[in-house]
MMTF fields as JSON, N, C-alpha, C and O atoms, coordinates in Angstrom:
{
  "mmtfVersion": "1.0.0",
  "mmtfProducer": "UNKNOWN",
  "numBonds": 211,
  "numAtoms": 212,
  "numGroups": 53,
  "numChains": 1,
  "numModels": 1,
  "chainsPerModel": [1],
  "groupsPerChain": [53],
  "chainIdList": ["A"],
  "bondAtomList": [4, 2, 8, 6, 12, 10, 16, 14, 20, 18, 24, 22, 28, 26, 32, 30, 36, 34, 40, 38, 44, 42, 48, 46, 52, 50, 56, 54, 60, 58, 64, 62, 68, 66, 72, 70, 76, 74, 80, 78, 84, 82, 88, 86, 92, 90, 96, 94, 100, 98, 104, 102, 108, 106, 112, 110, 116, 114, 120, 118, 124, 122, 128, 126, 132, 130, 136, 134, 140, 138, 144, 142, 148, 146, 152, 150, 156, 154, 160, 158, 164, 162, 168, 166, 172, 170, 176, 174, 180, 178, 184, 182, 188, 186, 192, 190, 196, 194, 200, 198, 204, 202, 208, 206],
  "bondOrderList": [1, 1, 1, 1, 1, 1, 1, 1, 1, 1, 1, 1, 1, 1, 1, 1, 1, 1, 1, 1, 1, 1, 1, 1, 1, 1, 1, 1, 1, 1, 1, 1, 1, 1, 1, 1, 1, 1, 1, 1, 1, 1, 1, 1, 1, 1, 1, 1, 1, 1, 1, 1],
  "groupList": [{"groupName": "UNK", "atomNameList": ["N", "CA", "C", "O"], "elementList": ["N", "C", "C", "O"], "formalChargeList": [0, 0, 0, 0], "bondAtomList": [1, 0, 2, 1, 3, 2], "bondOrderList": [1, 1, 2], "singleLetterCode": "X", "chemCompType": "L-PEPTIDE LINKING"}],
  "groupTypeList": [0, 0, 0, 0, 0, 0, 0, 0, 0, 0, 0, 0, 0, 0, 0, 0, 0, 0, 0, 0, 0, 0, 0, 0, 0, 0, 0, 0, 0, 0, 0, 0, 0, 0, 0, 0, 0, 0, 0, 0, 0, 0, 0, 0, 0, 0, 0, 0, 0, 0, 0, 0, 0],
  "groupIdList": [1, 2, 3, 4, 5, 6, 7, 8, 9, 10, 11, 12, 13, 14, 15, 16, 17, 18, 19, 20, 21, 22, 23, 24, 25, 26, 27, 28, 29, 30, 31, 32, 33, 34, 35, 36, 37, 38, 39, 40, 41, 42, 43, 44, 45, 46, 47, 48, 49, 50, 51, 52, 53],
  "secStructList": [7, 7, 7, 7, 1, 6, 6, 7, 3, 3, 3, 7, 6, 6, 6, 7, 7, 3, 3, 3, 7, 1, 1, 7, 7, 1, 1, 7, 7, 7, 7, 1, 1, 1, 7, 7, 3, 3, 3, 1, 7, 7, 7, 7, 7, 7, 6, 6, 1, 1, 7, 7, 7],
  "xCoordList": [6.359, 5.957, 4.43, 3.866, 3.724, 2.345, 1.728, 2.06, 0.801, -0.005, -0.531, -1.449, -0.175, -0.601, -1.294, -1.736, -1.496, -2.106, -2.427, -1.765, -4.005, -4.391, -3.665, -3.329, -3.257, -2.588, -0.811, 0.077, -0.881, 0.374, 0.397, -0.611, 2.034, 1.739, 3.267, 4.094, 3.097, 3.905, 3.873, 2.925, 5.084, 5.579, 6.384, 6.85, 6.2, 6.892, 8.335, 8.463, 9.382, 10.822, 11.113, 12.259, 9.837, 10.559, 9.379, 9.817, 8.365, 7.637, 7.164, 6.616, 7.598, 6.849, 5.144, 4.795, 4.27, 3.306, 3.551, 4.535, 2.247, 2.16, 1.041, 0.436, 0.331, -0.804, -0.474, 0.553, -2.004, -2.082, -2.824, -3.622, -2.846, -3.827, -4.832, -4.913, -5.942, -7.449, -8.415, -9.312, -8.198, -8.347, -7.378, -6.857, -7.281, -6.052, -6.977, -8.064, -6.368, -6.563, -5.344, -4.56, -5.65, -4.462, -3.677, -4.065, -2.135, -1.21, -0.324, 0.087, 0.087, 1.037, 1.003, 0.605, 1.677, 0.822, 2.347, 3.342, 2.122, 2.729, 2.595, 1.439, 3.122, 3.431, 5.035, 6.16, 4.68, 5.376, 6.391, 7.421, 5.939, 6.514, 7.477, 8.406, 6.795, 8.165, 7.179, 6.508, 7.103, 6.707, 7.132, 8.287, 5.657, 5.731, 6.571, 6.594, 7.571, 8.052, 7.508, 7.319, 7.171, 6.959, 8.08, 9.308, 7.269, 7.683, 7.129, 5.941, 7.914, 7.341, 6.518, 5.911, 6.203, 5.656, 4.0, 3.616, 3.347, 2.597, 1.534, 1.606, 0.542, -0.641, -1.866, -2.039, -2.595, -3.967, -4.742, -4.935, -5.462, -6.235, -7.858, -7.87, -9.32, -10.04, -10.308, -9.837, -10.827, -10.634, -12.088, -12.16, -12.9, -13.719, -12.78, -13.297, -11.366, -10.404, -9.989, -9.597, -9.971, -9.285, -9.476, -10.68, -8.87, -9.41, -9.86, -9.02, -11.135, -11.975, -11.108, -10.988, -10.774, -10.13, -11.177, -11.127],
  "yCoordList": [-9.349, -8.745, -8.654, -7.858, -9.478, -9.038, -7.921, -7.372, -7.68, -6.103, -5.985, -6.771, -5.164, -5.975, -4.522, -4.574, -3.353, -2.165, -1.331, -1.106, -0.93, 0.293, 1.529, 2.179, 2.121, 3.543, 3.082, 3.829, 1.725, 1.462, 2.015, 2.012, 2.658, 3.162, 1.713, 1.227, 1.5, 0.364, 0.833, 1.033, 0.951, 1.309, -0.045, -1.028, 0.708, -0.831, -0.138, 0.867, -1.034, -0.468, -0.51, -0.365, -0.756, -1.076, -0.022, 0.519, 0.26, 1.427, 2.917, 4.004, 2.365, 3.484, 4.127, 5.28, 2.864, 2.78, 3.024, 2.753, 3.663, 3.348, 3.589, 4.592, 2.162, 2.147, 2.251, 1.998, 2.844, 2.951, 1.874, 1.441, 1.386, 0.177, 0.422, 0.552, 0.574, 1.003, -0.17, 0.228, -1.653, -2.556, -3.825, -4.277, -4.299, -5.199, -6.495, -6.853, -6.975, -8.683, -9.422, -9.202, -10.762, -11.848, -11.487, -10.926, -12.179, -11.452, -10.63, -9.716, -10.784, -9.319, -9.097, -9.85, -7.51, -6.749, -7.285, -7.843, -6.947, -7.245, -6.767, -7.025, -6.07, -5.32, -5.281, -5.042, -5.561, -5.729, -6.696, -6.258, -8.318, -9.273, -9.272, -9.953, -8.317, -7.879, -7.499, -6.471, -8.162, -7.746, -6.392, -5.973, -5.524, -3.981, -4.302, -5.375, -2.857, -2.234, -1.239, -0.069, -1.827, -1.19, 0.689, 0.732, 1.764, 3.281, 4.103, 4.083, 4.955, 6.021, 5.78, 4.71, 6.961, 6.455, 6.087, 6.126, 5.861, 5.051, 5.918, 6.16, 6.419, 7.062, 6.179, 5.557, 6.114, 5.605, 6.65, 7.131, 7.302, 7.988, 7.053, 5.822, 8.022, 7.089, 7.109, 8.127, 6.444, 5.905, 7.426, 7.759, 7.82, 9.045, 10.471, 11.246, 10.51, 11.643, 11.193, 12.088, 9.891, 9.838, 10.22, 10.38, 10.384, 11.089, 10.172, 9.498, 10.062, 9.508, 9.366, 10.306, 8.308, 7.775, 7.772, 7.413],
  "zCoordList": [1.398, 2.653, 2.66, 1.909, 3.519, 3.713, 4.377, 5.428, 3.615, 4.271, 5.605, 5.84, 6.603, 8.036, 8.416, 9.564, 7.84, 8.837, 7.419, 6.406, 7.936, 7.31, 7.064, 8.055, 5.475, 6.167, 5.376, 4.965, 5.431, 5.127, 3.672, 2.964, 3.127, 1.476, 1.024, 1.795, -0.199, -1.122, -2.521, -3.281, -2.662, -4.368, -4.615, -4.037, -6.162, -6.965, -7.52, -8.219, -6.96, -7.527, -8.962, -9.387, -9.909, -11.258, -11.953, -12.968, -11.697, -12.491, -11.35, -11.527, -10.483, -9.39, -9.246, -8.992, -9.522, -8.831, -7.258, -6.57, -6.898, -4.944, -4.678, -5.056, -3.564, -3.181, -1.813, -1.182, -1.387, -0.08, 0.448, -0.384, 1.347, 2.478, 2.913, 4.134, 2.122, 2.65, 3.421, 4.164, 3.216, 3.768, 3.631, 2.611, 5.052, 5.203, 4.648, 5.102, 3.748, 3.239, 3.896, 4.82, 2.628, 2.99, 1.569, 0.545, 2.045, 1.131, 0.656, 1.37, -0.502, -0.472, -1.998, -2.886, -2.077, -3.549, -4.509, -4.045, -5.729, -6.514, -7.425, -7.759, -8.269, -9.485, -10.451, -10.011, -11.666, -12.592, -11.808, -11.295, -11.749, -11.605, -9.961, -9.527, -9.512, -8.388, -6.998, -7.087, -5.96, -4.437, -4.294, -4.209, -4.272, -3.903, -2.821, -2.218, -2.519, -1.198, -0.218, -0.553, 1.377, 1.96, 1.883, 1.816, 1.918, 2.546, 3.099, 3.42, 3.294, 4.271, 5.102, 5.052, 6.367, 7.704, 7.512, 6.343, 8.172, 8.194, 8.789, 9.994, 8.069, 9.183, 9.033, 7.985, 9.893, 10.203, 10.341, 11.457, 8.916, 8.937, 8.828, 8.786, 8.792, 8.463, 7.067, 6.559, 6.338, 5.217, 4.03, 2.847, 5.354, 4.859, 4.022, 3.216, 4.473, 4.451, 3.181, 2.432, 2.683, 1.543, 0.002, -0.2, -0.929, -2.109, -3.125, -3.722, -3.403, -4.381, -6.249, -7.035, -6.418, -7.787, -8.494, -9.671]
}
């Protein structure tokens, strides 16, 4: 599944990583050999609100 909107969140069904969509590229994510799954709803916040890693 490619990443199509800011805001979007994707976990991985085999370790439960989950990233959020801070900028849309080309592509789709992948972790531990396996195409993350799109979840949960989807906000479009701006990217200033988000918490510094």
């Amino acid at each position: 599944m490619a990443v199509k909107t800011v805001g979007e969140h994707y976990r991985c069904n085999v370790c439960g990583n989950e990233v959020k969509v801070i900028k849309v590229g080309r592509g789709s994510l992948f972790c531990c050999g396996q195409e993350m799954s799109l979840f949960g709803a989807t906000e479009q916040k701006p990217v200033d609100d988000e918490i510094p890693v």
